[in-house]
C-alpha positions in Angstrom: 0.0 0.0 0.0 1.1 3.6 -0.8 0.9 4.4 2.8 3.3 2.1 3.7 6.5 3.0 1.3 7.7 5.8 -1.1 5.9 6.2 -3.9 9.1 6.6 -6.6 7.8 7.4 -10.1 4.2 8.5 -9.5 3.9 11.3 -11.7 5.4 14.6 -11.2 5.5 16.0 -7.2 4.4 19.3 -5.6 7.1 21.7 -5.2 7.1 23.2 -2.0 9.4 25.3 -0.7 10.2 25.1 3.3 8.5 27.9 4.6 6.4 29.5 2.5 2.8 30.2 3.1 -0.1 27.4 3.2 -2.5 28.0 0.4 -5.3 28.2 2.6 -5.5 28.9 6.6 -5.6 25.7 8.3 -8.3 26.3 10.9 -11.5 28.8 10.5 -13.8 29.8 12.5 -17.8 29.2 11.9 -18.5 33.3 11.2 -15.8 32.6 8.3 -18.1 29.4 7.6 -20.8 31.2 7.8 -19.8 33.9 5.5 -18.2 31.7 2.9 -22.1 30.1 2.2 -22.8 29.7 -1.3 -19.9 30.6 -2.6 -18.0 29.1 -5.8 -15.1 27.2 -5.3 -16.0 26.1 -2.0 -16.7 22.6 -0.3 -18.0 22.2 2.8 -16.7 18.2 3.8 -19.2 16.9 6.9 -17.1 14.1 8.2 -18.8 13.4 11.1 -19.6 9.7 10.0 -22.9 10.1 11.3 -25.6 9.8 8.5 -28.1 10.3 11.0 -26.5 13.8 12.6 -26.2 14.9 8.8 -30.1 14.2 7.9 -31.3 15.8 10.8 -29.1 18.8 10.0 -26.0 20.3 8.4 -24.3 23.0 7.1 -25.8 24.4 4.5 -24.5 22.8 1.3 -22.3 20.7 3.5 -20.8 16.9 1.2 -21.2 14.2 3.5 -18.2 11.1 3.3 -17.9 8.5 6.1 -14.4 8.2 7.1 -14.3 4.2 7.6 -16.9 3.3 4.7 -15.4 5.2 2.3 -12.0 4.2 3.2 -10.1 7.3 3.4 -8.3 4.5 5.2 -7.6 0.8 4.5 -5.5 -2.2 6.0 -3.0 -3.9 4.4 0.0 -6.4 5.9 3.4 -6.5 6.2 6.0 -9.4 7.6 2.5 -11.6 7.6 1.0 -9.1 9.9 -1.9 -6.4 9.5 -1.0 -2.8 9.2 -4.4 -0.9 10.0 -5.3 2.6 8.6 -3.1 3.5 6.1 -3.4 5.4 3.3 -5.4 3.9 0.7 -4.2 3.9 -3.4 -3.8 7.4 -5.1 -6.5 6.3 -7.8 -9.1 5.0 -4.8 -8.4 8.7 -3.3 -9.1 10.4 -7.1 -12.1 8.6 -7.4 -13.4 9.2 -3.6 -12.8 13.1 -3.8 -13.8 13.1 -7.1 -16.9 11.9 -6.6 -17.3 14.3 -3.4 -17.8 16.8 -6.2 -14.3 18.5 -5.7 -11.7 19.4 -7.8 -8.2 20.6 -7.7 -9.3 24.2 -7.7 -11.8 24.1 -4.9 -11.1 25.4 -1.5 -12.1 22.4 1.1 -13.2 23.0 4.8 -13.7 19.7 6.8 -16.5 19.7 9.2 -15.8 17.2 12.0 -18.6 16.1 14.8 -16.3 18.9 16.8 -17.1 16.6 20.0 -13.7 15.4 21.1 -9.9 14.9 20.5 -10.3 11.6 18.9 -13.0 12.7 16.7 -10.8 15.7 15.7 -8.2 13.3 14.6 -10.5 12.7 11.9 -10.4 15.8 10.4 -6.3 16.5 11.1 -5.9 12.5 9.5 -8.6 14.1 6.4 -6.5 17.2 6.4 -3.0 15.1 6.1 -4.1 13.0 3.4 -5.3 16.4 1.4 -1.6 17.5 1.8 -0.7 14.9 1.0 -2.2 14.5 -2.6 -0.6 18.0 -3.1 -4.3 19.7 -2.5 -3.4 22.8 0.2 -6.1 24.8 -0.4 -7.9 23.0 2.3 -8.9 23.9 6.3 -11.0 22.6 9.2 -13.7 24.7 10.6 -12.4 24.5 14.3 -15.1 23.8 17.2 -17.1 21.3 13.9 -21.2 21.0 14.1 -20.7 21.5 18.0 -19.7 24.8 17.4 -21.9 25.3 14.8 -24.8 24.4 16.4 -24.1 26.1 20.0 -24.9 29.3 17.3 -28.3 28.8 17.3 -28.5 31.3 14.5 -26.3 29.4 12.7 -28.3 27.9 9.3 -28.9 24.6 8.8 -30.3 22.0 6.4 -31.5 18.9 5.9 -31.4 17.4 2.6 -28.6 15.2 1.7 -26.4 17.4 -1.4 -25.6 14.9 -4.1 -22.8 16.8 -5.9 -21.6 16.4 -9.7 -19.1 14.8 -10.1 -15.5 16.8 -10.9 -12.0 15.4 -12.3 -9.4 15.4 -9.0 -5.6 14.6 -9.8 -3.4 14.0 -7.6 0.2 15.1 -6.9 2.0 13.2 -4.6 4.2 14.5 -2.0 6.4 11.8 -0.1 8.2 14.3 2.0 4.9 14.5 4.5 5.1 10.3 4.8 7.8 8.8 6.8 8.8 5.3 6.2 10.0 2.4 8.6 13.4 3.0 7.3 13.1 6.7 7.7 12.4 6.1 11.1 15.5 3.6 12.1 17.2 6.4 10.4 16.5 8.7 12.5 17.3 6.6 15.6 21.0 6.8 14.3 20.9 10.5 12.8 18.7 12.3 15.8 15.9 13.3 14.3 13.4 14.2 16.4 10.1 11.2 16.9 7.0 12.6 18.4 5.2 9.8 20.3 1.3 11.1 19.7 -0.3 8.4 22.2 -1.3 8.8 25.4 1.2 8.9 27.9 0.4 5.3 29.7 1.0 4.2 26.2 4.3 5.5 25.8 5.4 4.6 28.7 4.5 0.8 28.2 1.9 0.8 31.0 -1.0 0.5 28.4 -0.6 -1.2 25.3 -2.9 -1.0 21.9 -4.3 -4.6 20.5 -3.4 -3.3 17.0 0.7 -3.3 18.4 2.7 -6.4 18.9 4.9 -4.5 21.9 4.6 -2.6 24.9 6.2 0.9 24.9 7.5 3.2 22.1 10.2 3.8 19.9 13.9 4.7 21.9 14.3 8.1 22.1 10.3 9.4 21.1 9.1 12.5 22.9 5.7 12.0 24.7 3.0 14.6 23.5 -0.2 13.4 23.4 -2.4 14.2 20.3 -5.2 14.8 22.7 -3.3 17.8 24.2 -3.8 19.5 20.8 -7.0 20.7 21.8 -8.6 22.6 24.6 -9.9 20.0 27.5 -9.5 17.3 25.3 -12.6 18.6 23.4 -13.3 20.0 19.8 -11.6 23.4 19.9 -7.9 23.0 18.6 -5.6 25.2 20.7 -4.0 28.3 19.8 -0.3 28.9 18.5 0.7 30.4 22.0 -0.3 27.3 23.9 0.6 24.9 21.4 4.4 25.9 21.3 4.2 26.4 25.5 3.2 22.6 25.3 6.3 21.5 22.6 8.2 23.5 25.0 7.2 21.9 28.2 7.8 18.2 26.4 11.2 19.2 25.5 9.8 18.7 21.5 11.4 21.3 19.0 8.7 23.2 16.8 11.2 23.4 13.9 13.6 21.2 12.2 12.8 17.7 11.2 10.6 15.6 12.8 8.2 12.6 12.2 5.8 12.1 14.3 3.5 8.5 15.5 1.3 6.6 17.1 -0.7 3.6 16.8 -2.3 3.5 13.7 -1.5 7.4 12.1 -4.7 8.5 13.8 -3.5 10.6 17.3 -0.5 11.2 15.3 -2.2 13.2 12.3 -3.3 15.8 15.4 0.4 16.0 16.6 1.4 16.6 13.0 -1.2 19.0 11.9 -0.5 21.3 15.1 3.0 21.2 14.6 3.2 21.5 10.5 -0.1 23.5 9.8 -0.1 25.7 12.9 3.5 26.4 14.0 5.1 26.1 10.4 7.3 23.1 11.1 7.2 22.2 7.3 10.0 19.9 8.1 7.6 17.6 9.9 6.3 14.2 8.8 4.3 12.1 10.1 4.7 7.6 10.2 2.1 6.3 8.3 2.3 3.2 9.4 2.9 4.2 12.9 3.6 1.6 16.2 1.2 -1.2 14.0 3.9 -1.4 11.1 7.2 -0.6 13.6 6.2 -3.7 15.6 5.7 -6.0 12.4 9.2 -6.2 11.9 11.3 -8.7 14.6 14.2 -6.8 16.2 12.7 -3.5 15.5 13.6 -1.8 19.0 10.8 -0.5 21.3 11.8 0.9 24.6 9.8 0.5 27.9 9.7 2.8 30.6 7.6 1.5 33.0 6.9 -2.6 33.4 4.3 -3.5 36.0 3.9 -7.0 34.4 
């Protein structure tokens, strides 16, 4: 799977130079959403996952797209073991957001549930793959429907938009995927791993069933995804507290960096708050994550704390 390894040869990748400005801002607000109604160019992504939530009442003109049925991720296996929720096939992805009615001119705001960290993840993971594909004109409306609807002038509707379809192309940027052998290359060369998790995790105390091995990569700095937002709610935190918390976990903000988790789920919120909002365009994140690290034997895992 493409999420897995490099993708050598696959047409012709974005240039991006270190730096410069996203094409879009990365998080707006629902009086931007509100303002942006009807107009061109536009999609409003619900990916809430909840068909019911979205019939009873969206934003208005909102796309609906499940984030597990439509498989904006999929498992695959390596070393005869599964790898869950990586990124699917380029031409899967063309099709998907094709068929979402967007195109590589259209400005895409992602409208998670807004009820949770974990739940965020899904837009930050949605986000990442966008990047990925080389499509930056793209943000997430920060707070999602929970802040939406706590405006109870806010507009809603309730029939399902069925858009036409539109030609999307992708252009592949392997610089924002880190590889297994990019990561035992940065155990040797320093560069800095980001352990997205929560801490018991990281700390071998807790382990996920999708990973083979207690604890966390030697050398990974513990900052939990779920500290990204504001009392582990919808509401992604702002660039002052954000860098106070890097700073605190003794993580650089700049510089390279790849960052983890399980399954590339907590890690896609550690990577959009580092890359989208503090400018780190050096950062990556692991794909694969702790569920392909622990496939391979003799790939080294270090654990703090044993109670067993």
């Amino acid at each position: 799977m493409f999420g897995t390894m490099k993708m050598a040869g696959f047409g012709l990748l974005l240039t991006f130079v270190t730096g410069t400005a996203l094409a879009a801002d990365p998080l707006v607000d629902t009086t931007w959403v509100k303002a942006s109604l009807g107009k061109p160019g536009v999609v409003f992504l619900d990916v809430t996952s909840n068909p019911a939530a979205y019939a009873k009442g969206h934003v208005p003109g909102a796309v609906f797209t499940h984030y597990s049925k439509d498989n904006w991720r999929v498992d695959t296996k390596k070393n005869g073991h599964k790898v869950a929720g990586v990124l699917p096939p380029v031409d899967h992805m063309e099709k998907l957001i094709g068929k979402l009615g967007i195109g590589n001119d259209d400005h895409v705001v992602i409208i998670p549930a807004g009820v949770g960290a974990a739940e965020m993840g899904t837009a930050t993971r949605i986000y990442w793959t966008f990047q990925v594909l080389g499509h930056d004109k793209v943000s997430i409306m920060n707070g999602g429907m929970a802040a939406w609807l706590a405006d109870k002038a806010n507009p809603l509707e309730a029939n399902a938009n069925k858009p036409a379809p539109k030609t999307f192309k992708a252009n592949f940027r392997d610089d924002l995927i880190a590889t297994t052998d990019e990561v035992k290359a940065a155990l040797k060369d320093g560069t800095t791993l980001i352990d997205s998790r929560p801490v018991a995790q990281n700390l071998g105390i807790m382990k996920s069933g999708k990973v083979r091995a207690f604890g966390t990569i030697p050398g990974a700095i513990s900052v939990p995804g779920e500290y990204m937002t504001v009392n582990n709610g919808g509401q992604l935190r702002d660039n002052a507290s954000l860098t106070r918390l890097y700073e605190i976990s003794g993580a650089p903000t700049s510089g390279k960096s790849i960052t983890f988790c399980n399954t590339g789920h907590w890690a896609s919120l550690g990577w959009f708050a580092e890359y989208a909002l503090l400018g780190n365009r050096q950062s990556a994140m692991y794909d694969g994550s702790l569920t392909e690290w622990t496939t391979e034997d003799g790939a080294p895992m270090e654990r703090k704390v044993n109670l067993d």
